[in-house]
SERO-4910 file (N, C-alpha, C, O; in steps of 0.05 Angstrom, whole numbers):
BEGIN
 pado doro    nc1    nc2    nc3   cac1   cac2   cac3    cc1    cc2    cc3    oc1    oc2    oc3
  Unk    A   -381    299    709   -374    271    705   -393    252    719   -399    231    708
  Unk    A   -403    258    743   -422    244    759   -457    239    747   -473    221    753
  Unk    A   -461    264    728   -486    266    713   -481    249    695   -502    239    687
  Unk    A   -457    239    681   -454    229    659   -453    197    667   -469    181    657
  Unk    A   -440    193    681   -440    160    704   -472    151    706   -482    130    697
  Unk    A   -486    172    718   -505    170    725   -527    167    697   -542    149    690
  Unk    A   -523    188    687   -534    176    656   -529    137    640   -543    120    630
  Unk    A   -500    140    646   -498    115    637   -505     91    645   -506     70    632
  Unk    A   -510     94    670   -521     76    694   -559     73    689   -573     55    699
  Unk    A   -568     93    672   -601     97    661   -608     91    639   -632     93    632
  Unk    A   -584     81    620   -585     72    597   -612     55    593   -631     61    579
  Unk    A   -609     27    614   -631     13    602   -665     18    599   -682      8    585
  Unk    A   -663     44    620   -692     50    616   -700     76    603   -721     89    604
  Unk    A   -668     84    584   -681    112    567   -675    100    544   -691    103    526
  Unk    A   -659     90    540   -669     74    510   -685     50    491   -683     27    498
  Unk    A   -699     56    472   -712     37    461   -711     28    435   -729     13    427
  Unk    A   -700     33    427   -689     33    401   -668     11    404   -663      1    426
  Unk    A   -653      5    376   -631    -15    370   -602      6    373   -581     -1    385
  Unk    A   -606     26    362   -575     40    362   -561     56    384   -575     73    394
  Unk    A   -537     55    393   -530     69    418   -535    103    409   -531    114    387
  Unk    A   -546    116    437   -540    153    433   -516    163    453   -509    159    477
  Unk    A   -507    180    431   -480    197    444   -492    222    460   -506    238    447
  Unk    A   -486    228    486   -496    247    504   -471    259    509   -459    252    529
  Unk    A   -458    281    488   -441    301    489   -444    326    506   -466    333    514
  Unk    A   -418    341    512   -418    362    525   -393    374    517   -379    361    502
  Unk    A   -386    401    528   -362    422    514   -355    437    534   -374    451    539
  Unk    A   -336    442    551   -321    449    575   -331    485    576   -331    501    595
  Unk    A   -338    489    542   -332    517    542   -354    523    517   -346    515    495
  Unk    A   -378    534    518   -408    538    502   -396    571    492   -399    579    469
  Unk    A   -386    583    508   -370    621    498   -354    618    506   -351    607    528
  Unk    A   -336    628    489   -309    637    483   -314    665    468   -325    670    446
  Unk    A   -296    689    495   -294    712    493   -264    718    481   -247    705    491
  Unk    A   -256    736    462   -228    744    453   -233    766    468   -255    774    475
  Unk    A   -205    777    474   -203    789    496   -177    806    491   -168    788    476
  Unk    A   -155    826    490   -139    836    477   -110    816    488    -88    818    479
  Unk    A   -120    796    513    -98    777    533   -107    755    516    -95    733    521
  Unk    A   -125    754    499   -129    728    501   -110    712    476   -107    718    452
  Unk    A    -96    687    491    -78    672    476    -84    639    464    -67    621    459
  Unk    A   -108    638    462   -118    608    455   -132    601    477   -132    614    497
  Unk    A   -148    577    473   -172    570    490   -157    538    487   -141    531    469
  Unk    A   -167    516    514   -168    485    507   -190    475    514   -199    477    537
  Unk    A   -201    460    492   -231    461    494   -233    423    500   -221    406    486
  Unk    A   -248    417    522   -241    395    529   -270    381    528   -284    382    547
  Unk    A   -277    370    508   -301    355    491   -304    332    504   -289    315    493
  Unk    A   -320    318    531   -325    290    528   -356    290    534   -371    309    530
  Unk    A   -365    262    544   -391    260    534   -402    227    547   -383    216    559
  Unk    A   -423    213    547   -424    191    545   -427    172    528   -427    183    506
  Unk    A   -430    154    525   -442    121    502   -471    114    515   -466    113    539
  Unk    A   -499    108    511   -514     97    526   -526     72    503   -549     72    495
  Unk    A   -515     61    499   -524     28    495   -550     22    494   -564     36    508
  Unk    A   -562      2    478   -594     -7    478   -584    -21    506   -561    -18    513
  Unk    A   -598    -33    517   -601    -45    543   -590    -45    565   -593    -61    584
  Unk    A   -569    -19    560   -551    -17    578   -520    -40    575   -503    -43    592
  Unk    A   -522    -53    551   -501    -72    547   -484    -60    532   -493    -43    516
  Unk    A   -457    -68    532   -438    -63    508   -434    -78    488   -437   -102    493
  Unk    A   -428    -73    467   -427    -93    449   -396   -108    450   -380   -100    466
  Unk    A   -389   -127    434   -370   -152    441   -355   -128    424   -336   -116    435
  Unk    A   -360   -123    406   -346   -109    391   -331    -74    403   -341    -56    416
  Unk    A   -307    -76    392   -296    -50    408   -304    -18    382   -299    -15    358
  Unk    A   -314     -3    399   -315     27    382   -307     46    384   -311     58    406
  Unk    A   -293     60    364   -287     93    367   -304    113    364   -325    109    352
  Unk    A   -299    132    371   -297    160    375   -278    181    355   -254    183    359
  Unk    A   -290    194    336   -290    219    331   -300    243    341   -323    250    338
  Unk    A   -281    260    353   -293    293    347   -289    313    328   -265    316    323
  Unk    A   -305    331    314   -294    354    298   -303    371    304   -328    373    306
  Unk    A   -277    396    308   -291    425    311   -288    442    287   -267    447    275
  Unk    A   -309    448    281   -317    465    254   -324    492    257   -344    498    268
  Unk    A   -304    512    246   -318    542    248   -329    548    228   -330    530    211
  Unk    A   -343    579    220   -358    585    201   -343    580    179   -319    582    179
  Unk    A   -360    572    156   -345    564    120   -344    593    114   -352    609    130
  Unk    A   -337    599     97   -323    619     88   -312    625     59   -291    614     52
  Unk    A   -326    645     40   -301    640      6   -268    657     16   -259    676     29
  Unk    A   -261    637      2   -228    649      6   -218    648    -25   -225    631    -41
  Unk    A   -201    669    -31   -167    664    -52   -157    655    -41   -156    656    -16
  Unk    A   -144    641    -59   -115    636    -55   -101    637    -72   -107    624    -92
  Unk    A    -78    653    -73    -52    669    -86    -29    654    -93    -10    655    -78
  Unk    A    -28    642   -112      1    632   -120     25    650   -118     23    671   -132
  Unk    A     44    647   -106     65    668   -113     82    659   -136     76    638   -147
  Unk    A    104    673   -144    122    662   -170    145    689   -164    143    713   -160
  Unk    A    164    670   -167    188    690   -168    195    698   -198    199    682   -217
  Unk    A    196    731   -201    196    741   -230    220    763   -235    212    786   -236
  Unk    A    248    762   -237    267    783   -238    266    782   -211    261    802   -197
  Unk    A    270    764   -203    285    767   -167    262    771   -147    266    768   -122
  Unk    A    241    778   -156    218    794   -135    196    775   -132    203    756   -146
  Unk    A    176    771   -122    152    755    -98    138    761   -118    151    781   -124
  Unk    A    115    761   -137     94    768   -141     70    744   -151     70    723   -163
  Unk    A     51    764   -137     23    744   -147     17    739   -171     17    754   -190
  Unk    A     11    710   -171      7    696   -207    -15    690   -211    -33    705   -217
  Unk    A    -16    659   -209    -48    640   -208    -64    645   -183    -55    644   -160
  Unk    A    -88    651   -193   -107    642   -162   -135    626   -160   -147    622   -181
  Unk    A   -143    620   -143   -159    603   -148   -178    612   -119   -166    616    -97
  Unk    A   -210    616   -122   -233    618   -115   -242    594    -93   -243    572   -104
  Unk    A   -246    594    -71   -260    572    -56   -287    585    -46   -293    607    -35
  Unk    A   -303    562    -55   -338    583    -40   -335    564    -15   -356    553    -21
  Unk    A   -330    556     -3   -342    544     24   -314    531     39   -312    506     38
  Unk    A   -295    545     49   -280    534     64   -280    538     95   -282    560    106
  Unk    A   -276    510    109   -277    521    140   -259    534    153   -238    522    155
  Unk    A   -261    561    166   -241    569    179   -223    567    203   -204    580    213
  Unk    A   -238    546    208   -229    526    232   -230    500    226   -250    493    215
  Unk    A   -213    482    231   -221    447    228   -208    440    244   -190    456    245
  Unk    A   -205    415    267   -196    404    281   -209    377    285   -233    377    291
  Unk    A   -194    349    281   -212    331    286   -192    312    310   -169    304    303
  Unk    A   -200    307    328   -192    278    342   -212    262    340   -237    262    338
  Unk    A   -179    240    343   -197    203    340   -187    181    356   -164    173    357
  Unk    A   -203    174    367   -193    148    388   -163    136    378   -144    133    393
  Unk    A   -165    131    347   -141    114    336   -142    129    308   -156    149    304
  Unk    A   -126    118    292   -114    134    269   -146    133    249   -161    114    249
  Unk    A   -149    156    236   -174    151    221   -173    129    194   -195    121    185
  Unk    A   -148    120    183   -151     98    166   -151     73    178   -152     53    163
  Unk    A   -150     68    208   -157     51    220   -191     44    230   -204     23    233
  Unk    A   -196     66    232   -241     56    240   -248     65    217   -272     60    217
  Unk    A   -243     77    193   -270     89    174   -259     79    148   -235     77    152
  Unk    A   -265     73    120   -256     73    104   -261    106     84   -275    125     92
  Unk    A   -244    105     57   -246    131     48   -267    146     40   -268    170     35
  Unk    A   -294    119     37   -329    138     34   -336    137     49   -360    143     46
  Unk    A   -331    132     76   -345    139    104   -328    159    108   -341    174    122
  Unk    A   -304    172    105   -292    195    106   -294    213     98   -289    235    109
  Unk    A   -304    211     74   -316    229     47   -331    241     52   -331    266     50
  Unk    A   -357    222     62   -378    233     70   -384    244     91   -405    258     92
  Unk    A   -371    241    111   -371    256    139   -352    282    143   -353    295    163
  Unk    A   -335    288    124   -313    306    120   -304    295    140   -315    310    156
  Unk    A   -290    277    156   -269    259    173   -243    264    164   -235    249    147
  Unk    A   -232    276    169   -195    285    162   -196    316    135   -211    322    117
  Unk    A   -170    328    146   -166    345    122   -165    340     98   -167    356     81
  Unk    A   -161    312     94   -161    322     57   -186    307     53   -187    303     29
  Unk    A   -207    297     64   -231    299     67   -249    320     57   -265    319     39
  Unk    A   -243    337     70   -259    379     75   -270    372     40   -259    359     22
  Unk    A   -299    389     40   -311    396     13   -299    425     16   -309    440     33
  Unk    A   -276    432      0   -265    465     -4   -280    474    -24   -286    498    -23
  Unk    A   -288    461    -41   -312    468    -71   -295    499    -88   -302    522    -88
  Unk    A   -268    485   -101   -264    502   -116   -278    518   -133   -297    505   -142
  Unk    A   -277    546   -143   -289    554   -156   -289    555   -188   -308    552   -203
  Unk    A   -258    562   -197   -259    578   -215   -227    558   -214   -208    573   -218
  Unk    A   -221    534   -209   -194    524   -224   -204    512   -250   -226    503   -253
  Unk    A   -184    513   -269   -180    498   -295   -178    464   -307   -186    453   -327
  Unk    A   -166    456   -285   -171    427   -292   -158    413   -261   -145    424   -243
  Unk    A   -166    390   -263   -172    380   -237   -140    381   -215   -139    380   -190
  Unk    A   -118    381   -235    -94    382   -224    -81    413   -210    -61    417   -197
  Unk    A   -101    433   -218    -96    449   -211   -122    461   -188   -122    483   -179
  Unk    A   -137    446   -185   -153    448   -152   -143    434   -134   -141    442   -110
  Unk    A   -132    407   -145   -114    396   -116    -84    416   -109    -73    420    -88
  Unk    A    -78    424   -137    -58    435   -119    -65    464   -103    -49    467    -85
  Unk    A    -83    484   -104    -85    508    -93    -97    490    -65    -91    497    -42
  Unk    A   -114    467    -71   -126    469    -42   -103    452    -25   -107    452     -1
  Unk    A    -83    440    -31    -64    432    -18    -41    462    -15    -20    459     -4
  Unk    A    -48    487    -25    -42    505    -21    -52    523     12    -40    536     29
  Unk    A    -80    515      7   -100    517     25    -98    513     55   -102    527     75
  Unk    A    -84    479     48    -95    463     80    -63    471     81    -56    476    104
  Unk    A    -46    472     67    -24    482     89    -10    498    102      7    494    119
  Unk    A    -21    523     90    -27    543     98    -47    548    125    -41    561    145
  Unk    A    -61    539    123    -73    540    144    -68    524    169    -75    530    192
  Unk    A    -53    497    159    -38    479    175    -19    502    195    -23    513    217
  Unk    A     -2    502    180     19    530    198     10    552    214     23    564    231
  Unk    A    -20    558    204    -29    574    221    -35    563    251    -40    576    272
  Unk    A    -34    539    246    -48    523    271    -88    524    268   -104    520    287
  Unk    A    -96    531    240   -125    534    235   -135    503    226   -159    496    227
  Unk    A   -112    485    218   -134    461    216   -104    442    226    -80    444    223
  Unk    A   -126    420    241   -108    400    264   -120    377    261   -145    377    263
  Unk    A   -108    357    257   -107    320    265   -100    309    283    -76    304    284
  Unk    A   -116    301    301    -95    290    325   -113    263    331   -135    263    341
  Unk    A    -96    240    323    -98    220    330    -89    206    349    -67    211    359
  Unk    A   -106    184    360   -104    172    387   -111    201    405   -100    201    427
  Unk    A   -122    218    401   -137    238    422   -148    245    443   -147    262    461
  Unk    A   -168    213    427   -192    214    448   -198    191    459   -201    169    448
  Unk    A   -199    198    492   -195    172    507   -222    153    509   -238    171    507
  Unk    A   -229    142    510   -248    121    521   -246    101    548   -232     80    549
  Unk    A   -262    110    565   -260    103    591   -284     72    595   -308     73    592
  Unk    A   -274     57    599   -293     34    604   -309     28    572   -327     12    571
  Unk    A   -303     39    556   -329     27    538   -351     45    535   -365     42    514
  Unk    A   -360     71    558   -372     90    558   -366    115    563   -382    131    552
  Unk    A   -351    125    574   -343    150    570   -323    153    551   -309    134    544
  Unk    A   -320    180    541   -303    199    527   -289    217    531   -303    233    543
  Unk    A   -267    227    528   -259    262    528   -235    260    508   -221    241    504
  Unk    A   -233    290    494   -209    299    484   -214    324    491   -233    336    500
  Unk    A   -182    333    481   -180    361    480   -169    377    464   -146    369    458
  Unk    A   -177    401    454   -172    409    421   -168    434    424   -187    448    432
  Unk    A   -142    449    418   -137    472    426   -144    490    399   -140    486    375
  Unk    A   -158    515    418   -163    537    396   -140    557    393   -133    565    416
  Unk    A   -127    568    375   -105    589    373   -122    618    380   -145    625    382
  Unk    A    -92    631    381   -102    653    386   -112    671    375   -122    691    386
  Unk    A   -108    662    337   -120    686    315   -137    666    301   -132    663    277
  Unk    A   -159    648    311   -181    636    308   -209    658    294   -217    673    312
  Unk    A   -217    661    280   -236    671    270   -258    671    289   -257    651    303
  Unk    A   -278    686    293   -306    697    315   -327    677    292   -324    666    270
  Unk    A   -355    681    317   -363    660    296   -381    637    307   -370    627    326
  Unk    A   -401    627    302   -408    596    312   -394    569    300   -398    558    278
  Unk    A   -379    562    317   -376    536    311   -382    508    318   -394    505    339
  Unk    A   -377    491    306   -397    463    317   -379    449    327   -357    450    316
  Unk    A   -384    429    351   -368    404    361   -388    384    353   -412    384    359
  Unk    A   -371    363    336   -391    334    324   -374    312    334   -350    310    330
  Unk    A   -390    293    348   -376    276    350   -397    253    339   -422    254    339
  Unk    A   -378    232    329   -382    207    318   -368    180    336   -346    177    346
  Unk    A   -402    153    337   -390    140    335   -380    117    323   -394    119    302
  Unk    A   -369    100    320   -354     90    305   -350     60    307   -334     50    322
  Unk    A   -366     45    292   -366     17    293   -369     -6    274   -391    -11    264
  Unk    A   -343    -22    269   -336    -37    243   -338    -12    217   -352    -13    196
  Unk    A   -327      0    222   -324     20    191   -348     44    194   -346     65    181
  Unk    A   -369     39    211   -395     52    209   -400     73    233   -397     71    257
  Unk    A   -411     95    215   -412    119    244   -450    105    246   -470    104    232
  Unk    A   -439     98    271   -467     83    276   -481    104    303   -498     94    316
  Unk    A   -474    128    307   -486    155    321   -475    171    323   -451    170    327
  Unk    A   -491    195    321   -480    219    324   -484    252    331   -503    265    321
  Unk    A   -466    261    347   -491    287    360   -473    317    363   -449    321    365
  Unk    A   -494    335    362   -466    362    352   -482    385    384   -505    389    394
  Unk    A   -458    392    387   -463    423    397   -449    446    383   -434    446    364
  Unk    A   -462    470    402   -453    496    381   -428    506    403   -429    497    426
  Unk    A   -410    523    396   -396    532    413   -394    559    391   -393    559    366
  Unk    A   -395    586    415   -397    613    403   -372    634    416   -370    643    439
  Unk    A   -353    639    391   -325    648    397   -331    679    389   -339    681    366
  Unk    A   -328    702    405   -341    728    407   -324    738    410   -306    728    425
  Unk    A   -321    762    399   -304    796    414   -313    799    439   -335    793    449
  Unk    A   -291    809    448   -310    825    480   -295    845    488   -271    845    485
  Unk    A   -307    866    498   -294    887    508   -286    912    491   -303    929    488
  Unk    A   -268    915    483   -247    936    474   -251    931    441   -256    950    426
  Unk    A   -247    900    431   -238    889    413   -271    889    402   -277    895    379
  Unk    A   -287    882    419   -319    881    402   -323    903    395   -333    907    373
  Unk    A   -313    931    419   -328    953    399   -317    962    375   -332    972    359
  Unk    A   -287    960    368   -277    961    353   -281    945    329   -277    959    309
  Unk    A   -286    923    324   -303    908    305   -325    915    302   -328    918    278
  Unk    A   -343    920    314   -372    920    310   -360    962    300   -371    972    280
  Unk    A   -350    969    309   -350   1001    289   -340    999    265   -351   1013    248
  Unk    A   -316    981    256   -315    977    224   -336    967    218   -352    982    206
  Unk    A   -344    943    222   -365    940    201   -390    958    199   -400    962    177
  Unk    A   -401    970    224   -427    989    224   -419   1018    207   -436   1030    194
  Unk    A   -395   1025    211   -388   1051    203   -366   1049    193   -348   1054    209
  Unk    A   -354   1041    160   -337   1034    157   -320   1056    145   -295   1056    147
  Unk    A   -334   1071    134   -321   1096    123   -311   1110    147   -287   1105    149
  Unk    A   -319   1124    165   -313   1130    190   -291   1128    210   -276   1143    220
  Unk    A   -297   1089    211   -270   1081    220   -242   1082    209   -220   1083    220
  Unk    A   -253   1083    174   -227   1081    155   -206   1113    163   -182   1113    169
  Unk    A   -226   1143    160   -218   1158    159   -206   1169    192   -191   1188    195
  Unk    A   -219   1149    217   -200   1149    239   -174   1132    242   -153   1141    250
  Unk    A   -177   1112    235   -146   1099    228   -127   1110    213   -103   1103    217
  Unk    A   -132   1130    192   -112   1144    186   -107   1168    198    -83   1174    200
  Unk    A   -124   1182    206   -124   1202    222    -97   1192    245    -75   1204    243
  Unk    A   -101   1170    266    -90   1164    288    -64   1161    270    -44   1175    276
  Unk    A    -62   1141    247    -27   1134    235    -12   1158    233     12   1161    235
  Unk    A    -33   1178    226    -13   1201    215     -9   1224    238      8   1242    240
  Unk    A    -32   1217    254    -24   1234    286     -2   1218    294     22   1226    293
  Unk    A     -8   1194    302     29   1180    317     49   1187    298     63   1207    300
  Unk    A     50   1174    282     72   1180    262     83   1208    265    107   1209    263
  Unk    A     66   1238    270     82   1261    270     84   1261    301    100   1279    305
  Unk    A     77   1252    321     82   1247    342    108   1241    350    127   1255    359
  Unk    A    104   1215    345    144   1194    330    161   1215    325    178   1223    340
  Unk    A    157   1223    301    177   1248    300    183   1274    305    204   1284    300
  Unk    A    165   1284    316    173   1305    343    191   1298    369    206   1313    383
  Unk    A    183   1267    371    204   1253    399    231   1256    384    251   1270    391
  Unk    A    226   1237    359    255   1239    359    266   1258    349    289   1253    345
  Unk    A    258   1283    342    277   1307    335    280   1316    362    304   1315    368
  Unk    A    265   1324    382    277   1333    405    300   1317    420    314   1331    435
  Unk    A    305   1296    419    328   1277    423    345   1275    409    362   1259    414
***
């Protein structure tokens, strides 16, 4: 926090330009999964450095978004048929994020309008999901509102408004919690800032969410040796399993 003071205090002689720069930072650059591990809180602030070291009359927000790797997904309509669950319609996404989380100083229909949202992917129903393979337009909004709420419940995509604080006019922080069945992966922290409708700067870091331990080698052996692993996972189900029932016949 003192590097960042101190940054903001140097404003007038590192910038030269007309537009303010955002000098971000991320509490946490790795994130290890771990077989304990139960979610991460990832605490994003940063500074404002102003052309001349002045603020403007005008007041600005702050956006952050954390973005994990895109991803193609299905998604499965279910339909009840003679009493039973089964899969019906589905629909193809080539590029969905498997992480989204955005905080904002104030509500996002309050600083941005809906093509400055559009264009920045700024809120969930924002996200480019880029259906693949739906039929007509009423039936991509509904799988991908199939999509975001589904994943809503997972706790995989989050809105949290009024978030992010602003201290004097130049500093920042929020904080954006990662769950505990979060996908591995590079993901990005972007923050924007935000003035009369306009993201008038903006700057990203990477944050890298990894296996470790027990759990990496076990990942990294399905995918390197997949046949292998396949034919030890059953091996082990069908060793416990007659295991299981040796206990309980002797009892």
């Amino acid at each position: 926090m003192r590097r960042l003071l101190a940054l903001a205090a140097l404003a007038p002689f590192m910038l030269g330009g007309a537009k303010p720069v955002l000098v971000p930072d991320v509490s946490q650059r790795d994130i290890q999964i771990v077989y304990s591990f139960t979610g991460a809180e990832l605490l994003l602030f940063g500074a404002i450095l102003y052309p001349g070291g002045r603020q403007p009359d005008r007041p600005v927000d702050v956006a952050v978004v954390v973005k994990g790797p895109v991803e193609p997904i299905v998604v499965r309509e279910k339909q009840k048929v003679a009493g039973i669950w089964v899969n019906a319609d589905s629909a193809r996404f080539r590029s969905a994020p498997s992480y989204y989380a955005v905080a904002t100083s104030r509500p996002l229909g309050q600083i941005v309008d809906e093509r400055t949202s559009a264009i920045y992917e700024l809120g969930i129903r924002n996200l480019q999901l880029s259906p693949a393979d739906a039929d007509t337009p009423d039936e991509a909004n509904r799988f991908e509102n199939g999509l975001v709420d589904l994943r809503q419940r997972a706790n995989l995509y989050a809105e949290q408004a009024g978030a992010v604080l602003i201290t004097d006019g130049v500093l920042y922080r929020a904080r954006i919690r990662i769950p505990a069945r979060v996908p591995v992966g590079t993901y990005t922290a972007e923050t924007f800032l935000i003035q009369d409708g306009r993201v008038v700067a903006a700057a990203v870091r990477d944050i890298n969410i990894r296996k470790s331990g027990f759990e990496q080698y076990v990942a990294r052996a399905a995918e390197d040796h997949g046949f292998l692993y396949g034919i030890l996972a059953v091996a082990l189900s069908v060793g416990l399993g007659w295991a299981a029932g040796a206990l309980f016949r002797r009892f």
